[in-house]
PDB file of N, CA, C and O in Angstrom:
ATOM      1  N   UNK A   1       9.917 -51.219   6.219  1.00  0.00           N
ATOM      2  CA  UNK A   1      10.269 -50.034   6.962  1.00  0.00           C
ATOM      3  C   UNK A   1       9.288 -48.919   6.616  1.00  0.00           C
ATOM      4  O   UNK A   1       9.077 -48.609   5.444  1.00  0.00           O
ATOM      5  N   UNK A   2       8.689 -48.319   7.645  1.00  0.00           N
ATOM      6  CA  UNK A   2       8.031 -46.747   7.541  1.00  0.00           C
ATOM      7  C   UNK A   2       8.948 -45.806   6.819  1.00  0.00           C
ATOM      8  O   UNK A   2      10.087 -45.410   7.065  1.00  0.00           O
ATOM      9  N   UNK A   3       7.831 -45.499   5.551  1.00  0.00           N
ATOM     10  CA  UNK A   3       8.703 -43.806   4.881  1.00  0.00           C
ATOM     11  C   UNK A   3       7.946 -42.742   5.671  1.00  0.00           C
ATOM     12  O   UNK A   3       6.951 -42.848   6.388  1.00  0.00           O
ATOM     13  N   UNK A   4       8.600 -41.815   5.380  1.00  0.00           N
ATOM     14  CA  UNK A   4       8.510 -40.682   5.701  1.00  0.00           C
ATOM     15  C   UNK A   4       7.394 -39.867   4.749  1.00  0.00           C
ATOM     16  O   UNK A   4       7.756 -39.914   3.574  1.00  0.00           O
ATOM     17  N   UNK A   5       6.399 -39.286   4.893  1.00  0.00           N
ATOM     18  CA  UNK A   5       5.813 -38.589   3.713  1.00  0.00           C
ATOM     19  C   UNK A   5       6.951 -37.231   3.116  1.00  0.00           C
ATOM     20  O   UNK A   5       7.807 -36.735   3.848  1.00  0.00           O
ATOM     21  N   UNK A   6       6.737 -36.842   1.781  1.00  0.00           N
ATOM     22  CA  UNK A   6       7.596 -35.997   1.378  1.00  0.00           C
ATOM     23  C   UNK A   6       6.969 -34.837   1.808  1.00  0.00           C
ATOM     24  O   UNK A   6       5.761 -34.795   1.573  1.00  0.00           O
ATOM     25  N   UNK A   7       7.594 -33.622   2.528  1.00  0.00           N
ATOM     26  CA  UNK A   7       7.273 -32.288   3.011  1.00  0.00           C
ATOM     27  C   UNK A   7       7.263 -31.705   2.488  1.00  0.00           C
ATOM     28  O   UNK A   7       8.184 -31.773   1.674  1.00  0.00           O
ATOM     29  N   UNK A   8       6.504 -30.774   2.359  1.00  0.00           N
ATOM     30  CA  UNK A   8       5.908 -29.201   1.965  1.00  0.00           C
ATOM     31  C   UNK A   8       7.272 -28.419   1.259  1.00  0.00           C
ATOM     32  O   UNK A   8       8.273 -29.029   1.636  1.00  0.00           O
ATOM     33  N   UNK A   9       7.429 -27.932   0.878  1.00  0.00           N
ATOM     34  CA  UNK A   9       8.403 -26.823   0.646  1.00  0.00           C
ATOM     35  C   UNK A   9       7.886 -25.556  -0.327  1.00  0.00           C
ATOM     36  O   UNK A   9       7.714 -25.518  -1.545  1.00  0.00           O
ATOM     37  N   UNK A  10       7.665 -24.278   0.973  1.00  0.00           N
ATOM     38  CA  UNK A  10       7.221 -23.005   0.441  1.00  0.00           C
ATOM     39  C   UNK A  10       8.280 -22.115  -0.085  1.00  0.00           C
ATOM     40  O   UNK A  10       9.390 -22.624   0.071  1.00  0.00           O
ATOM     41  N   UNK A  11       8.311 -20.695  -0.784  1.00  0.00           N
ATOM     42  CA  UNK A  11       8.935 -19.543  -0.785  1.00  0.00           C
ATOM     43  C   UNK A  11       8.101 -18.954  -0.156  1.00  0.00           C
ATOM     44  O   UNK A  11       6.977 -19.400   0.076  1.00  0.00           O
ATOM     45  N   UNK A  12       8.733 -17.359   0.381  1.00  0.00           N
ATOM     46  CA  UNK A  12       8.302 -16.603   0.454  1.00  0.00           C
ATOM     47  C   UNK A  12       9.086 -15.641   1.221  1.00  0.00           C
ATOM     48  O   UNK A  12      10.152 -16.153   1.564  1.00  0.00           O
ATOM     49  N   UNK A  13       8.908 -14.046   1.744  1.00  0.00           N
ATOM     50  CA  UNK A  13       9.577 -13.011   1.762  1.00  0.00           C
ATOM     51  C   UNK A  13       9.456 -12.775   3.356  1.00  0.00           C
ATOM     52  O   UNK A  13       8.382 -12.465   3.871  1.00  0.00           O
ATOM     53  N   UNK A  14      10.368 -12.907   3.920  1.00  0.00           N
ATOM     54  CA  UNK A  14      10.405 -12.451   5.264  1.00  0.00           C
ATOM     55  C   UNK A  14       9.842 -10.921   6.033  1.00  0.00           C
ATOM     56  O   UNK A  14      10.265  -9.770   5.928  1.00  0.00           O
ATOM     57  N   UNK A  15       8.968 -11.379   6.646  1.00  0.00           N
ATOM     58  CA  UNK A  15       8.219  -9.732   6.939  1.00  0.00           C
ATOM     59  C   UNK A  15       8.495  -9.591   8.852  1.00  0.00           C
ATOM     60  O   UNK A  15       8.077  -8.603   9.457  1.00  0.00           O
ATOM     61  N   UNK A  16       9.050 -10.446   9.388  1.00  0.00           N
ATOM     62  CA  UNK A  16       9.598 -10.317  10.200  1.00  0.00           C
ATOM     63  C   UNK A  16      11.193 -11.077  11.205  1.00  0.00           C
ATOM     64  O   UNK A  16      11.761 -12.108  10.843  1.00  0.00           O
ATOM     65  N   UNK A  17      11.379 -10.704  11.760  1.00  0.00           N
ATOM     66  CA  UNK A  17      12.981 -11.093  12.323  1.00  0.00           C
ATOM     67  C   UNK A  17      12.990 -10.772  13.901  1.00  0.00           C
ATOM     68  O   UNK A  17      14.085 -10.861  14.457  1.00  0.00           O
ATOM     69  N   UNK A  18      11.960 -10.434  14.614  1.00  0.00           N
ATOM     70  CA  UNK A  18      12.204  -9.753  15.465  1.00  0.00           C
ATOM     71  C   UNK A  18      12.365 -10.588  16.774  1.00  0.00           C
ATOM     72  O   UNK A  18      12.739 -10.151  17.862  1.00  0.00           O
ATOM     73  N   UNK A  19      12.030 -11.816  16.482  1.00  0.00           N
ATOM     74  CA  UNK A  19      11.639 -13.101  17.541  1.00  0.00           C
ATOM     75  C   UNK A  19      13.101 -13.571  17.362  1.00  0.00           C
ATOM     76  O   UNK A  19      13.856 -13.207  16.460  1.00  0.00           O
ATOM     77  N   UNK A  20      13.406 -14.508  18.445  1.00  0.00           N
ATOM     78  CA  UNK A  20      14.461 -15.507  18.829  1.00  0.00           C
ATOM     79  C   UNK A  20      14.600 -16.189  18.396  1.00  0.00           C
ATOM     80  O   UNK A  20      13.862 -17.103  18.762  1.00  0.00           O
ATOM     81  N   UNK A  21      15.774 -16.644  17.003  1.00  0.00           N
ATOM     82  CA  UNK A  21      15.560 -17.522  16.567  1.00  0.00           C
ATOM     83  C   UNK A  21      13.875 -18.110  15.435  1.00  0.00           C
ATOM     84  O   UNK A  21      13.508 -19.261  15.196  1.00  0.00           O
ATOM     85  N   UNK A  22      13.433 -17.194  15.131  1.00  0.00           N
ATOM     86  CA  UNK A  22      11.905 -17.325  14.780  1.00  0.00           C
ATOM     87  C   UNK A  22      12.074 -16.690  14.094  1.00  0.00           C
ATOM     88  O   UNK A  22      12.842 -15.766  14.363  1.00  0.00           O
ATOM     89  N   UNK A  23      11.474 -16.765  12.772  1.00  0.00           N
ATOM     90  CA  UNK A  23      11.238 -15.700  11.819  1.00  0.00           C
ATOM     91  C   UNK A  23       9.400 -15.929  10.819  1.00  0.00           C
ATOM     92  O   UNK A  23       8.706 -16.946  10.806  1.00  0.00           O
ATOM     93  N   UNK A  24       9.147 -14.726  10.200  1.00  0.00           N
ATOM     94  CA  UNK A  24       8.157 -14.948  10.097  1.00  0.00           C
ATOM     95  C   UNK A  24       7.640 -14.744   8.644  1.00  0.00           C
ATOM     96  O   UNK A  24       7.167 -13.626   8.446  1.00  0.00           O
ATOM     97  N   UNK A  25       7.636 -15.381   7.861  1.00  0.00           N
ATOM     98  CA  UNK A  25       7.088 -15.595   6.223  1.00  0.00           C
ATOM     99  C   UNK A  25       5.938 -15.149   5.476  1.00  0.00           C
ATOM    100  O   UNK A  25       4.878 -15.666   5.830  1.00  0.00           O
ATOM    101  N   UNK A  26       5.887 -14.353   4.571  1.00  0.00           N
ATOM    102  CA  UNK A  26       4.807 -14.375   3.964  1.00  0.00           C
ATOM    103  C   UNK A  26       4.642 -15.212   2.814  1.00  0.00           C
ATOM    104  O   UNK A  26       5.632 -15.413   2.110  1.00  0.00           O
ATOM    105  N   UNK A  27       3.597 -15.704   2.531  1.00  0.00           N
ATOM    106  CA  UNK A  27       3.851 -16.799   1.037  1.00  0.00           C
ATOM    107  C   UNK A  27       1.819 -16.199   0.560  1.00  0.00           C
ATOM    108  O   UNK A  27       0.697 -16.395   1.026  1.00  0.00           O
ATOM    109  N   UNK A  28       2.384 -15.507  -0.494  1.00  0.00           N
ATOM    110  CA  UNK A  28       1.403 -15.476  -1.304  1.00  0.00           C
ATOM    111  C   UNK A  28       0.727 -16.366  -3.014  1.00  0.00           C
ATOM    112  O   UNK A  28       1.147 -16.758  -4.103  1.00  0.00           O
ATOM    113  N   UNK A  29      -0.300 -16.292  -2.365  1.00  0.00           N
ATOM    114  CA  UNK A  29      -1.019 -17.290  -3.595  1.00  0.00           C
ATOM    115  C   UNK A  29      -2.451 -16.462  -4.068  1.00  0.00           C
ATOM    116  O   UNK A  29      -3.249 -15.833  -3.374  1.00  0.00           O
ATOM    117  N   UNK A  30      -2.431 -16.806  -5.951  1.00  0.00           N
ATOM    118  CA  UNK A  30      -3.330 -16.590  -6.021  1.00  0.00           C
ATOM    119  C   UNK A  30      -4.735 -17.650  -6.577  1.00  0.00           C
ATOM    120  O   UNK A  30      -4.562 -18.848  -6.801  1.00  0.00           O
ATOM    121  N   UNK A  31      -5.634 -17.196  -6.685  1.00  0.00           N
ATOM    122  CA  UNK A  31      -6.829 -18.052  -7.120  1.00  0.00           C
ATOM    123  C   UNK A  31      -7.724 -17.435  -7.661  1.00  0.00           C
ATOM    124  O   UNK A  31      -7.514 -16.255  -7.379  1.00  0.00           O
ATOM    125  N   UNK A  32      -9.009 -17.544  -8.556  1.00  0.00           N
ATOM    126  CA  UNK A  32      -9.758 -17.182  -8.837  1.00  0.00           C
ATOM    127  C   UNK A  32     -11.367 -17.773  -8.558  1.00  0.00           C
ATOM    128  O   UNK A  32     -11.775 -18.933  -8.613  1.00  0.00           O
ATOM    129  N   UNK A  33     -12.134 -16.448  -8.224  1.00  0.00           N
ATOM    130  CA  UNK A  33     -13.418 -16.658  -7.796  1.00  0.00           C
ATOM    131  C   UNK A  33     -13.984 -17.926  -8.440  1.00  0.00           C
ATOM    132  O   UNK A  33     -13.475 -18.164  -9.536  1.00  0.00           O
ATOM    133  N   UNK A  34     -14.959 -18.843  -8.009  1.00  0.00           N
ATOM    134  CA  UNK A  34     -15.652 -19.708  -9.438  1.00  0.00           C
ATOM    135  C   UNK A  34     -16.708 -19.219 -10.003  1.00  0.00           C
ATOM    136  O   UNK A  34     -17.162 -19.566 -11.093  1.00  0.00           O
ATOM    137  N   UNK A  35     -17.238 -18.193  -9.099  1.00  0.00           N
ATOM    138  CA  UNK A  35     -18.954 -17.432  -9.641  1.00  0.00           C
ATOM    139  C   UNK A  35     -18.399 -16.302 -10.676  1.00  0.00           C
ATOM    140  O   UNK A  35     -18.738 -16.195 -11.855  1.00  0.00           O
ATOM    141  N   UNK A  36     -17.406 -15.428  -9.923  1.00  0.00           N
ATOM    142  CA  UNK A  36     -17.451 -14.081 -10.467  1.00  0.00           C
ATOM    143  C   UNK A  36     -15.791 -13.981 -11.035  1.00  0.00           C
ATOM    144  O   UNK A  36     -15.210 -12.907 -11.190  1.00  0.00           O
ATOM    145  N   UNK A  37     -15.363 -14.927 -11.222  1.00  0.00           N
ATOM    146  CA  UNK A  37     -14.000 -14.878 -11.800  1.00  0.00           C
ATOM    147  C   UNK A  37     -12.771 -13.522 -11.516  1.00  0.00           C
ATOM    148  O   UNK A  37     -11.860 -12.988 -12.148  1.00  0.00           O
ATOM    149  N   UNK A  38     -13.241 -13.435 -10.537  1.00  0.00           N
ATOM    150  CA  UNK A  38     -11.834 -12.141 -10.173  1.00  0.00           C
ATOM    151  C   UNK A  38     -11.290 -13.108  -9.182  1.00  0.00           C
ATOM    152  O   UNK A  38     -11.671 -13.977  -8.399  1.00  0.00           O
ATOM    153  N   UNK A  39      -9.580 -12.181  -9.855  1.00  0.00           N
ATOM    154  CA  UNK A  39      -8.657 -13.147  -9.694  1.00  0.00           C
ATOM    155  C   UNK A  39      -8.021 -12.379  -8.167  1.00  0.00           C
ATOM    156  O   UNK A  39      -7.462 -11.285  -8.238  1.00  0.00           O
ATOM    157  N   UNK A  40      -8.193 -13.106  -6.824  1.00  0.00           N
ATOM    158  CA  UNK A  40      -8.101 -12.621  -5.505  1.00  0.00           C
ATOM    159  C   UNK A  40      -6.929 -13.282  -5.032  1.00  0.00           C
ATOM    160  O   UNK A  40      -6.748 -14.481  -5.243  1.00  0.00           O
ATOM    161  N   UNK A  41      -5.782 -12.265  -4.139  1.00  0.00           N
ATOM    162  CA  UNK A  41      -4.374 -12.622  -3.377  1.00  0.00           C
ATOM    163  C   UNK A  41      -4.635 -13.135  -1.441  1.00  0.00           C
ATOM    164  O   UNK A  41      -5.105 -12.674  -0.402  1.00  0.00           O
ATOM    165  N   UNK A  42      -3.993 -14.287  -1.936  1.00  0.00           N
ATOM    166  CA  UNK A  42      -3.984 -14.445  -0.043  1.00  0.00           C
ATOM    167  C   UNK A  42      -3.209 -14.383   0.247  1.00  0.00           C
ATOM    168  O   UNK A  42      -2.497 -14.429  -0.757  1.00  0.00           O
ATOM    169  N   UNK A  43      -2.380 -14.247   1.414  1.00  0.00           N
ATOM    170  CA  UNK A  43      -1.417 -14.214   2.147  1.00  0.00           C
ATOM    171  C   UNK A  43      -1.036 -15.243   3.326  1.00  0.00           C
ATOM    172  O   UNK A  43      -1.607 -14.923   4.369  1.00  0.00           O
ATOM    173  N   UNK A  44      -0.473 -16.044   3.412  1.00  0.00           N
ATOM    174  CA  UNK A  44      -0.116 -16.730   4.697  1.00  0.00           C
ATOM    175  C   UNK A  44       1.127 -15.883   5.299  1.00  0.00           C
ATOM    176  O   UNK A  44       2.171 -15.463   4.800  1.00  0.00           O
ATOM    177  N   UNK A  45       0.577 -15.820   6.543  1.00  0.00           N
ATOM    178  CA  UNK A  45       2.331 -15.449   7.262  1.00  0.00           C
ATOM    179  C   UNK A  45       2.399 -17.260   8.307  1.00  0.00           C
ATOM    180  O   UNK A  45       1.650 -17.926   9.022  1.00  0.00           O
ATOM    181  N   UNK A  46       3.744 -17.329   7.774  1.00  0.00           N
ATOM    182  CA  UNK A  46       3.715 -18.682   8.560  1.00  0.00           C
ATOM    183  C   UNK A  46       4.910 -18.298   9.033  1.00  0.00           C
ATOM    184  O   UNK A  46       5.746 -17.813   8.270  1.00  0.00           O
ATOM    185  N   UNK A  47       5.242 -18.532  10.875  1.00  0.00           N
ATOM    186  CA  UNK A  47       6.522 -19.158  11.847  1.00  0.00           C
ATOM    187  C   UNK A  47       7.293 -20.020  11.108  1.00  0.00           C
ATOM    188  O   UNK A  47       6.742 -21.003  10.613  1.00  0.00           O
ATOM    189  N   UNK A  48       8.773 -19.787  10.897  1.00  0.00           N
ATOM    190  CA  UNK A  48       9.305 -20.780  10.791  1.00  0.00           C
ATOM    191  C   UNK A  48      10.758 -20.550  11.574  1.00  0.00           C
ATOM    192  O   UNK A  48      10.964 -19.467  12.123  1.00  0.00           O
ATOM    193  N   UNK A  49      11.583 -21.424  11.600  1.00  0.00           N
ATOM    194  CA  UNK A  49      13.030 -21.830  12.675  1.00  0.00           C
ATOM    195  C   UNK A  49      14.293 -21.601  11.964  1.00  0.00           C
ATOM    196  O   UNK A  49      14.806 -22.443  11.227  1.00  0.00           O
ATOM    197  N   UNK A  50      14.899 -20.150  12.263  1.00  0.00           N
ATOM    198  CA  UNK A  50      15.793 -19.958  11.670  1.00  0.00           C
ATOM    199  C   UNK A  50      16.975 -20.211  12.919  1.00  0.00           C
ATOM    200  O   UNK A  50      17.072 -19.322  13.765  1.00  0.00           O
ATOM    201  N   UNK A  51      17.531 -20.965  12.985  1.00  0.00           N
ATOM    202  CA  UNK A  51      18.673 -21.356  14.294  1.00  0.00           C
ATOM    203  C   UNK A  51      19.827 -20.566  13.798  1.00  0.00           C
ATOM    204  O   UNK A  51      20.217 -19.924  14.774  1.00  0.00           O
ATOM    205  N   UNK A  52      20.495 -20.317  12.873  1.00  0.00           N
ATOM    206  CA  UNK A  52      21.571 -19.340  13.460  1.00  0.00           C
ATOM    207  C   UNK A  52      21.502 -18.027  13.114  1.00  0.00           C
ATOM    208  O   UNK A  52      22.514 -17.336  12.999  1.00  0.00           O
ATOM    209  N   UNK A  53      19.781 -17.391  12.838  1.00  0.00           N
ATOM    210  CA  UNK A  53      19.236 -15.789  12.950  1.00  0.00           C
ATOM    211  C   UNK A  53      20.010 -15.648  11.453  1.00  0.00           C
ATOM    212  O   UNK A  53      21.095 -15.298  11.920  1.00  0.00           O
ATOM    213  N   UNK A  54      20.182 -15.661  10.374  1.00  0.00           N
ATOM    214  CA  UNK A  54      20.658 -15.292   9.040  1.00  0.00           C
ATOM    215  C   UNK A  54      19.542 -14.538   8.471  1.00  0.00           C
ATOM    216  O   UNK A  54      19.649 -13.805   7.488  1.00  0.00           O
ATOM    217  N   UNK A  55      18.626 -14.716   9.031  1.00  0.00           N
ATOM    218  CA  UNK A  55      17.591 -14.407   7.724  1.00  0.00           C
ATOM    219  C   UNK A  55      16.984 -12.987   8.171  1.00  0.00           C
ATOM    220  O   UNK A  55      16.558 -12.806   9.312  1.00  0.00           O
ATOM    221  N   UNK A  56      16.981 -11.902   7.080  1.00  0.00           N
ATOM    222  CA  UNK A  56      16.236 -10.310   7.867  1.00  0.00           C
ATOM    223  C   UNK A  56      15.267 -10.129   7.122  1.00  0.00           C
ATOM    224  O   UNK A  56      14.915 -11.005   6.332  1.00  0.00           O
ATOM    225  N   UNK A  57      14.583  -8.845   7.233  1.00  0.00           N
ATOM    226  CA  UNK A  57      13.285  -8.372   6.630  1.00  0.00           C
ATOM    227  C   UNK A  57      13.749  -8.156   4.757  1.00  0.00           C
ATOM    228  O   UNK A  57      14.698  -7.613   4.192  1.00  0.00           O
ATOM    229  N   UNK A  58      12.885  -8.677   4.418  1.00  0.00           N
ATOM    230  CA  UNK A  58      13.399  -8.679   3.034  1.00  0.00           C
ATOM    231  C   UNK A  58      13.354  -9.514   2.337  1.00  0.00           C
ATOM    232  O   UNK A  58      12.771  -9.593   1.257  1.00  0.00           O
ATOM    233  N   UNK A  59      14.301 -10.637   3.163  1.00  0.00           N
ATOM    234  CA  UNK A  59      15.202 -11.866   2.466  1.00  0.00           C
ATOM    235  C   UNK A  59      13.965 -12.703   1.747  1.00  0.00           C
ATOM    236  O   UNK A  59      12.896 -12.579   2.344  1.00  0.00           O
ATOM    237  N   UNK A  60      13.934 -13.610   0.457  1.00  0.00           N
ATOM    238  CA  UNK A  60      13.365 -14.262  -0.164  1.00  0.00           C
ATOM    239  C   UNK A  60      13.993 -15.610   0.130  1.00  0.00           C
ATOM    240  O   UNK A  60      15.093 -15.925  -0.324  1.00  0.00           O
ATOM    241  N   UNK A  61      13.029 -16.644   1.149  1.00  0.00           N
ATOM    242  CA  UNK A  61      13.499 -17.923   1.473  1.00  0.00           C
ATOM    243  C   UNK A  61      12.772 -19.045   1.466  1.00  0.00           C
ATOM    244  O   UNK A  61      11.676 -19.007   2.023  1.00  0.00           O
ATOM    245  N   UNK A  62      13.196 -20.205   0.875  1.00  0.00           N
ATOM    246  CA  UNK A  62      12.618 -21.320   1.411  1.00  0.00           C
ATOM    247  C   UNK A  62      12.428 -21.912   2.267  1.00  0.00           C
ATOM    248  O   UNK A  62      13.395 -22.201   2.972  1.00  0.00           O
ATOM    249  N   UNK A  63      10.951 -22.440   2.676  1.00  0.00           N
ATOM    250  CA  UNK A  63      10.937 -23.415   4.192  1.00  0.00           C
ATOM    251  C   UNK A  63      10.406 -24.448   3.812  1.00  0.00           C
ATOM    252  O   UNK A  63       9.774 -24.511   2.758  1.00  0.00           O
ATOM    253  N   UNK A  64      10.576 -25.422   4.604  1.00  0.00           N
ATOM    254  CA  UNK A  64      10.405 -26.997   4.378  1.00  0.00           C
ATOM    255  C   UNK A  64       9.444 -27.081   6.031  1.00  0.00           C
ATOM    256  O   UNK A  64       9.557 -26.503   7.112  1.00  0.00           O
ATOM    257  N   UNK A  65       8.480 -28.163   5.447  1.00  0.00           N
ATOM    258  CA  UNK A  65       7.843 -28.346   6.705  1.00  0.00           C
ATOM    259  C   UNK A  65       7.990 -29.469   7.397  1.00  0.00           C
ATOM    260  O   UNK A  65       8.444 -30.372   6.694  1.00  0.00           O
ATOM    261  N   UNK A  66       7.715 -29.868   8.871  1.00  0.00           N
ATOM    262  CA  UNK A  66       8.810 -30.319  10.114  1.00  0.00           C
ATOM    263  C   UNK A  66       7.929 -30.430  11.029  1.00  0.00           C
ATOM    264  O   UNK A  66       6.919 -29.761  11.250  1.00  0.00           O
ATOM    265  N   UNK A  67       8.447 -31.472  11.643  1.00  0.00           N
ATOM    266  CA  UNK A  67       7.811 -31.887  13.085  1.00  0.00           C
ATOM    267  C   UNK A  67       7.352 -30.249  13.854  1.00  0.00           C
ATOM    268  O   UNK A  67       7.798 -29.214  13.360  1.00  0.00           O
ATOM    269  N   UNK A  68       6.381 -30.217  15.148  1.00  0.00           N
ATOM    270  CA  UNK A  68       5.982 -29.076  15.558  1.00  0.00           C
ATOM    271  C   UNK A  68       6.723 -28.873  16.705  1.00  0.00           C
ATOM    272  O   UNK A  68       6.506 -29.329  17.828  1.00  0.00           O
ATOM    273  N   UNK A  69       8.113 -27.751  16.124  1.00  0.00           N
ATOM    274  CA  UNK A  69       8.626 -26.996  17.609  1.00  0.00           C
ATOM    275  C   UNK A  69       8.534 -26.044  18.223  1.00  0.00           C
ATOM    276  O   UNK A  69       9.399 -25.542  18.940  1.00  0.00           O
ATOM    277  N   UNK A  70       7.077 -25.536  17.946  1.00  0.00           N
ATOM    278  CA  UNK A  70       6.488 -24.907  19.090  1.00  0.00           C
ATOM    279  C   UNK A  70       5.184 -24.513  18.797  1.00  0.00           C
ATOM    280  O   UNK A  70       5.179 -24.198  17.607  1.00  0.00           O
ATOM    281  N   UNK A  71       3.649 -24.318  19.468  1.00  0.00           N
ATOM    282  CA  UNK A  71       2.757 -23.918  19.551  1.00  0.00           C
ATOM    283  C   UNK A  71       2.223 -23.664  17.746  1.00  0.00           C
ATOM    284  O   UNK A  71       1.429 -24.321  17.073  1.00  0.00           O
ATOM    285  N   UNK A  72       3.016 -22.489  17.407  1.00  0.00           N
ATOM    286  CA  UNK A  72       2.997 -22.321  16.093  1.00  0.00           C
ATOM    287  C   UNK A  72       3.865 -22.237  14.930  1.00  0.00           C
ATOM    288  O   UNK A  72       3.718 -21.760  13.804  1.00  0.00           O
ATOM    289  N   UNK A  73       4.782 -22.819  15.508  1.00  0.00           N
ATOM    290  CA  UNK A  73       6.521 -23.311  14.505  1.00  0.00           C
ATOM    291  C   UNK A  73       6.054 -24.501  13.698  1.00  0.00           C
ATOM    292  O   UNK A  73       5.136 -25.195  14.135  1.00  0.00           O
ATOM    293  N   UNK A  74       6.586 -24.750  12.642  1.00  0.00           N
ATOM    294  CA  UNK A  74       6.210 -26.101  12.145  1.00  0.00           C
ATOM    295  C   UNK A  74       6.821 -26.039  10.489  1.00  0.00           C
ATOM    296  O   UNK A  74       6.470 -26.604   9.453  1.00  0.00           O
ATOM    297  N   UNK A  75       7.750 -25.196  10.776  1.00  0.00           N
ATOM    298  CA  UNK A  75       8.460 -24.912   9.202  1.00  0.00           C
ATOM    299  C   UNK A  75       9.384 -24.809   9.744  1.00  0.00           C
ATOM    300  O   UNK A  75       9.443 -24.770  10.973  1.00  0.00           O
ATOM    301  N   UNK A  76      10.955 -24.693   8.507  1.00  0.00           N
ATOM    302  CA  UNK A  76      12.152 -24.749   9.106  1.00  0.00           C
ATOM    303  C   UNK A  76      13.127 -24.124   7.631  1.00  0.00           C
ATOM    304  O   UNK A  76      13.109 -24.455   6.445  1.00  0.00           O
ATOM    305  N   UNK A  77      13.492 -23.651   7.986  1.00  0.00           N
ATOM    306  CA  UNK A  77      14.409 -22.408   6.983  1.00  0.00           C
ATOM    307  C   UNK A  77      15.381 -23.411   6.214  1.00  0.00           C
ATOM    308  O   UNK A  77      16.481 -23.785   6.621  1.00  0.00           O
ATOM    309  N   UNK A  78      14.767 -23.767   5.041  1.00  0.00           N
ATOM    310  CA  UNK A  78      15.880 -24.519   4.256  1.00  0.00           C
ATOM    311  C   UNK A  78      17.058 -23.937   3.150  1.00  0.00           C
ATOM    312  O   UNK A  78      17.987 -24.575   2.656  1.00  0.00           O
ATOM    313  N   UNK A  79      16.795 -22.915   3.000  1.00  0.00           N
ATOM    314  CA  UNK A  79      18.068 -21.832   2.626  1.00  0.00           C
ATOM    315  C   UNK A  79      17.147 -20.373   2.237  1.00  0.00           C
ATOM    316  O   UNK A  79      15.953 -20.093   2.340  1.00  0.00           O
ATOM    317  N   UNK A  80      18.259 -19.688   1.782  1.00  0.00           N
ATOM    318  CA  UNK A  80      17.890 -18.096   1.755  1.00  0.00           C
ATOM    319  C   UNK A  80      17.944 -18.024   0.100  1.00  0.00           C
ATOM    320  O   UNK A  80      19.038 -18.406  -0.315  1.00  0.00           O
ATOM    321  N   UNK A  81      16.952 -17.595  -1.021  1.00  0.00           N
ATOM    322  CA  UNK A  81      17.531 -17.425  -1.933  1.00  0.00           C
ATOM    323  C   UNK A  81      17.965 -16.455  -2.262  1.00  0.00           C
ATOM    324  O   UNK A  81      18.939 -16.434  -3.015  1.00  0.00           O
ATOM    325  N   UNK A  82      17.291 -15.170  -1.734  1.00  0.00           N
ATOM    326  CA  UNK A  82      17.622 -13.917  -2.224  1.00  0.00           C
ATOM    327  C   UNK A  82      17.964 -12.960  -0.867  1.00  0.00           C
ATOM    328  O   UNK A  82      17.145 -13.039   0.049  1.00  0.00           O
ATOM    329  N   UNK A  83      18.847 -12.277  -0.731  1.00  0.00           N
ATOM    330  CA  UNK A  83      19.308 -11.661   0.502  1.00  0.00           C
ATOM    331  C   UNK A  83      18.699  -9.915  -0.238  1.00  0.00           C
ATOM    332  O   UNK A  83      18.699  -9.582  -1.423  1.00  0.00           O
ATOM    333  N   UNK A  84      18.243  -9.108   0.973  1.00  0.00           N
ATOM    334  CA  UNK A  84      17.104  -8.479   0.767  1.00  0.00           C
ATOM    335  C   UNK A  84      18.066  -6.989   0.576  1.00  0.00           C
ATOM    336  O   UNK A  84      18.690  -6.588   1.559  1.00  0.00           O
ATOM    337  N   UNK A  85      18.129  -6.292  -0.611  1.00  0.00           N
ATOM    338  CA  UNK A  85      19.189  -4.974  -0.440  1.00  0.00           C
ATOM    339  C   UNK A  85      19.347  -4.326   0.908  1.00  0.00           C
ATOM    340  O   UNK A  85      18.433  -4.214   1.725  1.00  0.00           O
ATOM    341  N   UNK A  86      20.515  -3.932   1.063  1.00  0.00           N
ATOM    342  CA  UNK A  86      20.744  -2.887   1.894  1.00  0.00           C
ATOM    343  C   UNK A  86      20.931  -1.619   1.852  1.00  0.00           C
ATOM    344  O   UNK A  86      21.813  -1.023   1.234  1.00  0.00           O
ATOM    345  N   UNK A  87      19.860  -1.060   2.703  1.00  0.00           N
ATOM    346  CA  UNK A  87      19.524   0.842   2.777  1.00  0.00           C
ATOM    347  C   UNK A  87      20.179   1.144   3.399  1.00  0.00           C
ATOM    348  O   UNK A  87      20.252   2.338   3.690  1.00  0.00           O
TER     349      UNK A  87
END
C-alpha cells in the first residue's frame, strides 16, 4: 500500500482574517549570513484554511500542510495555541 509522506507542520501569528474562510500566517525564521555572519529574519506569510473563521489577528497557530485548495491555499489550521488578548 502507498504511504502518505509526513506533512509540514508550521507556527506562526496570524496577521490577517479578513478573507473567507482564509486566513493569513506569518512564520518567522532565522539564519545566518555564511560570509559575514549577521544573523538575518525572514518572514513567510503563508494562506492557510480556517473553515469555521476561529482564528483573528493575533492568534498564535499551527498549520499542517495539505493537498492545494486554492491557487495559493495549501495549509490548513490544525489548532490555535494561543488566542490573541483582547483590547
Amino acid at each position: 500500500m502507498l504511504e502518505r509522506g509526513k506533512r509540514k507542520i508550521r507556527a506562526g501569528i496570524v496577521v490577517s482574517d479578513k478573507m473567507d474562510k482564509t486566513i493569513s500566517v506569518a512564520i518567522e525564521s532565522y539564519h545566518k549570513h555564511p560570509l559575514y555572519k549577521k544573523i538575518l529574519k525572514k518572514i513567510k506569510k503563508l494562506k492557510a484554511d480556517d473553515p469555521g473563521s476561529e482564528c483573528k489577528v493575533g492568534d498564535i497557530v499551527k498549520i499542517v500542510e495539505t493537498r492545494p485548495l486554492s491557487k495559493t491555499k495549501r495549509w490548513r489550521v490544525l489548532e490555535v495555541v494561543k488566542k490573541a488578548p483582547k483590547i
